[in-house]
C-alpha positions in Angstrom: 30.2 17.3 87.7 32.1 16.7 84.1 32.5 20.5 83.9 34.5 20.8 87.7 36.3 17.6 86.7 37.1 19.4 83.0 38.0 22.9 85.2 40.4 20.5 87.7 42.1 18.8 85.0 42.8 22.2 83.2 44.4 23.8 86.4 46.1 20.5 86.9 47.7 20.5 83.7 48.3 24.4 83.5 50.4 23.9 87.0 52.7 21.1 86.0 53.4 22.9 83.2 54.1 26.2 85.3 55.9 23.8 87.7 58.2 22.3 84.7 59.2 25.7 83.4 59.9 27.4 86.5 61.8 24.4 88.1 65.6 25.5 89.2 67.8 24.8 86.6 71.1 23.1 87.6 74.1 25.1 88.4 76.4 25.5 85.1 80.3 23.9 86.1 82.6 26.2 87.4 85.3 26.9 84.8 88.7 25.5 85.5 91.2 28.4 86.0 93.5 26.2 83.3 91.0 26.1 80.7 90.3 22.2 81.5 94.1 21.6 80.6 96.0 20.4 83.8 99.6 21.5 83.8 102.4 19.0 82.8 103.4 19.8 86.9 99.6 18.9 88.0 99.9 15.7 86.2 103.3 14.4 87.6 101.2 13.8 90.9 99.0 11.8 89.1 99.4 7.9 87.7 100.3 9.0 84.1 102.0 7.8 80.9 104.6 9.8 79.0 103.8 11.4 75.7 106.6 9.6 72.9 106.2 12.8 70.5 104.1 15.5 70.9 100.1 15.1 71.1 97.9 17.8 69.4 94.3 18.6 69.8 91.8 15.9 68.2 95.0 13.3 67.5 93.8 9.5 68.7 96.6 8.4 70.8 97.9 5.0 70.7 99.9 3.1 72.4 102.9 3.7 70.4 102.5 7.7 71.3 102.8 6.8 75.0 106.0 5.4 77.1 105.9 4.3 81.1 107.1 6.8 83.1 110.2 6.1 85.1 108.7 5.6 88.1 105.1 5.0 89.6 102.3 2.4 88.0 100.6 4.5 85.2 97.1 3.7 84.3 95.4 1.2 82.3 96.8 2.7 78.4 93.1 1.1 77.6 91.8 3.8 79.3 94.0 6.6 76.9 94.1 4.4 73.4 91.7 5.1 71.2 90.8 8.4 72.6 91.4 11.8 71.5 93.5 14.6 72.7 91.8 16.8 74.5 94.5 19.2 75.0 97.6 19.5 73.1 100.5 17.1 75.0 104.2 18.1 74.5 107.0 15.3 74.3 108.2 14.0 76.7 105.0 15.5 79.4 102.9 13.4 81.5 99.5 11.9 80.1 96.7 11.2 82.4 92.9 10.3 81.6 91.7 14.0 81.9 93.8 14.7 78.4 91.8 12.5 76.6 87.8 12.1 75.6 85.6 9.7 73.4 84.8 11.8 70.7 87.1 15.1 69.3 85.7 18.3 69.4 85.9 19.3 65.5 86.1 23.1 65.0 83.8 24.4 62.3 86.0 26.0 59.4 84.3 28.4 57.1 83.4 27.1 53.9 83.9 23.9 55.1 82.5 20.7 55.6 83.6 17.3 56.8 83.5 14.5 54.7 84.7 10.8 55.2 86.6 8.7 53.4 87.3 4.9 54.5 91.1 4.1 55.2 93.0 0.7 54.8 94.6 -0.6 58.3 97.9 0.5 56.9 96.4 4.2 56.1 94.7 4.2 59.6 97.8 3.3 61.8 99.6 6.2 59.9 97.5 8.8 59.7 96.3 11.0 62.4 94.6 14.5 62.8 96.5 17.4 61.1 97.3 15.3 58.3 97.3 15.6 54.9 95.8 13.3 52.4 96.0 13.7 48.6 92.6 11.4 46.0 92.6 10.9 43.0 90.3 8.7 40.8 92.5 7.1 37.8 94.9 9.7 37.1 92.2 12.6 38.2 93.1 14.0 41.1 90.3 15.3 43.3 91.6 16.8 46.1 94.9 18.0 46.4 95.5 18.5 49.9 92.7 17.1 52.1 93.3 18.1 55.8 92.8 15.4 57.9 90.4 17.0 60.8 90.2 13.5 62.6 90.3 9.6 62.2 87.4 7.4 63.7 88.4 3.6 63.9 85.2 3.1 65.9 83.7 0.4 63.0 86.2 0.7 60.6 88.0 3.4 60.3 87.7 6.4 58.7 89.6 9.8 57.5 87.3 12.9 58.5 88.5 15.8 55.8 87.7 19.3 56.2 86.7 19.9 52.4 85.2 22.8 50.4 82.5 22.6 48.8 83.8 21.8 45.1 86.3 19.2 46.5 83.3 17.6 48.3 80.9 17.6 45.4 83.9 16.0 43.4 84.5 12.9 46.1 80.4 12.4 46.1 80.2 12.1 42.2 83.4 10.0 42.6 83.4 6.2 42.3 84.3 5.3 46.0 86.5 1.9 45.1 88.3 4.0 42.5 89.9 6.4 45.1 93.3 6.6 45.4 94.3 8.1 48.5 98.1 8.9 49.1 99.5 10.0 52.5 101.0 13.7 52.3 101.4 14.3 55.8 101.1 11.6 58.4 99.6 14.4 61.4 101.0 16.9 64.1 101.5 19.6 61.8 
Protein backbone atom coordinates (compact mmCIF):
# COMPACT_ATOMS: atom_id res chain seq x y z
CA UNK A 1 0.00 0.00 0.00
CA UNK A 2 2.99 2.70 1.05
CA UNK A 3 4.75 1.71 -2.30
CA UNK A 4 1.36 2.60 -4.72
CA UNK A 5 0.83 5.56 -2.49
CA UNK A 6 4.87 6.46 -3.00
CA UNK A 7 4.40 5.48 -7.00
CA UNK A 8 0.97 7.99 -7.06
CA UNK A 9 2.68 10.73 -5.32
CA UNK A 10 5.71 10.57 -7.76
CA UNK A 11 3.42 10.63 -10.98
CA UNK A 12 1.52 13.36 -9.17
CA UNK A 13 4.33 15.49 -8.70
CA UNK A 14 6.09 14.59 -12.04
CA UNK A 15 2.66 15.90 -13.89
CA UNK A 16 2.29 19.20 -12.19
CA UNK A 17 5.50 19.87 -12.90
CA UNK A 18 5.09 18.81 -16.72
CA UNK A 19 1.79 20.75 -16.39
CA UNK A 20 3.73 24.09 -15.04
CA UNK A 21 6.29 23.93 -17.76
CA UNK A 22 4.20 23.32 -20.62
CA UNK A 23 1.41 25.79 -19.63
CA UNK A 24 0.73 28.51 -22.50
CA UNK A 25 2.75 31.33 -21.89
CA UNK A 26 0.92 34.78 -22.29
CA UNK A 27 0.90 36.53 -25.49
CA UNK A 28 3.97 39.17 -25.58
CA UNK A 29 2.20 43.13 -26.32
CA UNK A 30 2.00 44.02 -29.62
CA UNK A 31 4.50 46.75 -30.49
CA UNK A 32 3.17 50.24 -31.00
CA UNK A 33 3.84 51.30 -34.68
CA UNK A 34 5.25 54.72 -32.84
CA UNK A 35 7.60 53.07 -30.74
CA UNK A 36 5.27 53.74 -27.45
CA UNK A 37 5.68 57.63 -28.33
CA UNK A 38 2.21 59.12 -29.31
CA UNK A 39 2.52 61.92 -31.71
CA UNK A 40 2.22 65.61 -30.59
CA UNK A 41 -1.20 65.31 -33.11
CA UNK A 42 -2.35 61.92 -31.20
CA UNK A 43 -2.12 63.82 -28.02
CA UNK A 44 -4.14 67.05 -28.95
CA UNK A 45 -7.31 64.68 -28.74
CA UNK A 46 -6.39 63.82 -25.43
CA UNK A 47 -6.86 65.90 -21.90
CA UNK A 48 -3.14 67.09 -21.87
CA UNK A 49 -0.82 69.78 -20.43
CA UNK A 50 1.58 71.82 -22.48
CA UNK A 51 5.29 71.23 -22.29
CA UNK A 52 6.95 75.03 -20.95
CA UNK A 53 10.51 74.04 -22.46
CA UNK A 54 11.37 71.00 -23.95
CA UNK A 55 11.24 67.54 -21.95
CA UNK A 56 14.01 64.92 -22.67
CA UNK A 57 14.09 61.29 -21.92
CA UNK A 58 14.49 60.37 -18.05
CA UNK A 59 13.92 64.34 -17.02
CA UNK A 60 11.25 64.48 -13.76
CA UNK A 61 8.71 66.88 -14.83
CA UNK A 62 7.36 69.35 -12.59
CA UNK A 63 4.86 71.46 -12.46
CA UNK A 64 6.86 74.39 -13.53
CA UNK A 65 7.70 72.37 -16.98
CA UNK A 66 4.02 72.20 -17.78
CA UNK A 67 1.40 75.14 -18.78
CA UNK A 68 -2.66 74.60 -19.27
CA UNK A 69 -3.44 74.27 -22.57
CA UNK A 70 -5.73 76.96 -24.12
CA UNK A 71 -8.53 75.10 -24.15
CA UNK A 72 -10.04 71.71 -22.71
CA UNK A 73 -9.54 70.52 -18.71
CA UNK A 74 -6.12 68.86 -18.71
CA UNK A 75 -5.49 66.16 -16.22
CA UNK A 76 -4.62 65.97 -12.68
CA UNK A 77 -0.58 67.58 -13.08
CA UNK A 78 -0.32 64.96 -9.87
CA UNK A 79 -0.70 62.42 -12.14
CA UNK A 80 2.54 63.87 -14.49
CA UNK A 81 4.76 65.53 -11.45
CA UNK A 82 7.20 63.66 -10.18
CA UNK A 83 7.39 61.25 -13.00
CA UNK A 84 9.76 60.76 -15.70
CA UNK A 85 9.80 61.35 -19.32
CA UNK A 86 9.24 58.64 -21.13
CA UNK A 87 9.71 60.08 -24.37
CA UNK A 88 11.41 63.21 -25.31
CA UNK A 89 8.54 66.30 -25.27
CA UNK A 90 9.28 69.35 -27.46
CA UNK A 91 8.14 72.92 -26.30
CA UNK A 92 5.33 73.96 -26.63
CA UNK A 93 3.66 69.94 -27.48
CA UNK A 94 0.95 68.40 -25.63
CA UNK A 95 1.77 66.15 -22.44
CA UNK A 96 -0.55 63.43 -21.51
CA UNK A 97 -0.02 60.50 -18.85
CA UNK A 98 1.36 57.95 -21.52
CA UNK A 99 4.72 60.35 -21.62
CA UNK A 100 5.48 59.76 -18.35
CA UNK A 101 6.41 56.56 -15.97
CA UNK A 102 7.38 55.96 -12.20
CA UNK A 103 10.80 54.97 -12.54
CA UNK A 104 13.34 56.11 -15.76
CA UNK A 105 14.67 53.70 -17.86
CA UNK A 106 18.65 54.28 -17.32
CA UNK A 107 20.75 53.21 -20.37
CA UNK A 108 23.80 51.24 -19.46
CA UNK A 109 26.99 53.28 -20.65
CA UNK A 110 30.25 51.31 -21.01
CA UNK A 111 32.61 51.69 -18.36
CA UNK A 112 30.11 53.12 -16.41
CA UNK A 113 28.29 52.90 -13.35
CA UNK A 114 25.77 54.96 -11.42
CA UNK A 115 26.42 56.30 -8.29
CA UNK A 116 24.34 58.64 -5.96
CA UNK A 117 25.05 61.54 -4.35
CA UNK A 118 22.40 63.34 -1.92
CA UNK A 119 21.21 66.90 -3.21
CA UNK A 120 20.04 70.03 -1.02
CA UNK A 121 16.26 71.18 -1.97
CA UNK A 122 17.90 74.05 -3.81
CA UNK A 123 20.24 71.48 -5.82
CA UNK A 124 17.12 69.15 -6.45
CA UNK A 125 14.65 71.87 -7.80
CA UNK A 126 17.52 72.84 -10.30
CA UNK A 127 18.94 70.01 -11.43
CA UNK A 128 17.48 67.48 -13.69
CA UNK A 129 18.63 64.59 -16.09
CA UNK A 130 21.37 65.54 -18.64
CA UNK A 131 23.01 67.68 -16.22
CA UNK A 132 26.15 68.31 -15.23
CA UNK A 133 27.49 68.32 -11.77
CA UNK A 134 31.08 69.26 -10.72
CA UNK A 135 32.61 67.56 -6.46
CA UNK A 136 35.08 68.36 -4.89
CA UNK A 137 36.20 67.62 -1.26
CA UNK A 138 38.16 70.87 0.25
CA UNK A 139 39.83 72.22 -2.71
CA UNK A 140 40.17 68.49 -4.32
CA UNK A 141 38.05 68.14 -6.96
CA UNK A 142 36.76 64.62 -7.63
CA UNK A 143 34.85 64.59 -10.52
CA UNK A 144 35.00 67.10 -13.03
CA UNK A 145 32.01 66.73 -14.96
CA UNK A 146 29.46 64.25 -13.43
CA UNK A 147 26.64 63.54 -15.89
CA UNK A 148 23.58 63.66 -14.21
CA UNK A 149 21.68 60.26 -15.55
CA UNK A 150 18.64 60.99 -13.22
CA UNK A 151 17.31 62.67 -9.99
CA UNK A 152 15.12 60.52 -7.52
CA UNK A 153 13.29 62.78 -4.85
CA UNK A 154 11.39 59.65 -3.74
CA UNK A 155 12.92 59.91 0.15
CA UNK A 156 15.09 62.61 -0.28
CA UNK A 157 16.51 63.25 -3.17
CA UNK A 158 19.21 62.24 -4.94
CA UNK A 159 21.64 62.92 -8.07
CA UNK A 160 22.17 59.51 -10.07
CA UNK A 161 25.81 60.08 -11.90
CA UNK A 162 26.98 57.95 -14.57
CA UNK A 163 30.75 57.71 -13.30
CA UNK A 164 33.82 55.66 -14.27
CA UNK A 165 35.31 53.65 -12.30
CA UNK A 166 38.24 55.96 -10.93
CA UNK A 167 35.77 58.85 -10.28
CA UNK A 168 33.57 56.38 -8.41
CA UNK A 169 36.34 54.81 -6.31
CA UNK A 170 37.22 58.61 -5.52
CA UNK A 171 33.49 59.67 -4.27
CA UNK A 172 33.47 56.19 -2.08
CA UNK A 173 36.85 56.97 -0.27
CA UNK A 174 35.47 60.51 -0.10
CA UNK A 175 34.15 62.00 3.14
CA UNK A 176 30.29 62.31 2.20
CA UNK A 177 29.60 65.80 4.34
CA UNK A 178 32.77 67.22 2.85
CA UNK A 179 31.39 67.18 -0.82
CA UNK A 180 31.02 70.13 -2.59
CA UNK A 181 28.82 69.74 -5.35
CA UNK A 182 28.54 72.79 -7.90
CA UNK A 183 25.85 72.86 -10.64
CA UNK A 184 27.57 72.92 -14.18
CA UNK A 185 24.61 72.26 -16.18
CA UNK A 186 21.11 72.43 -14.83
CA UNK A 187 19.73 69.40 -17.59
CA UNK A 188 18.28 69.19 -21.26
CA UNK A 189 21.46 69.07 -22.84
Amino acid sequence: MRRAAAILWVLLVAGGGWRIAHRPKPPAPAPSPTGGCLSAQQKKAMPHWTAVRAIPLNWRVRARDLAAPGQGQPPDSAKLAGKYASCPILAGDPVVENDVVDLPAIPVVAGKSLFPVPLTTNESESLNAGGVVTLSEGSRELVGAGDVAWVDCRNGCLAWLQLGPAERQLLESADPPKLTLVVRQTGGK
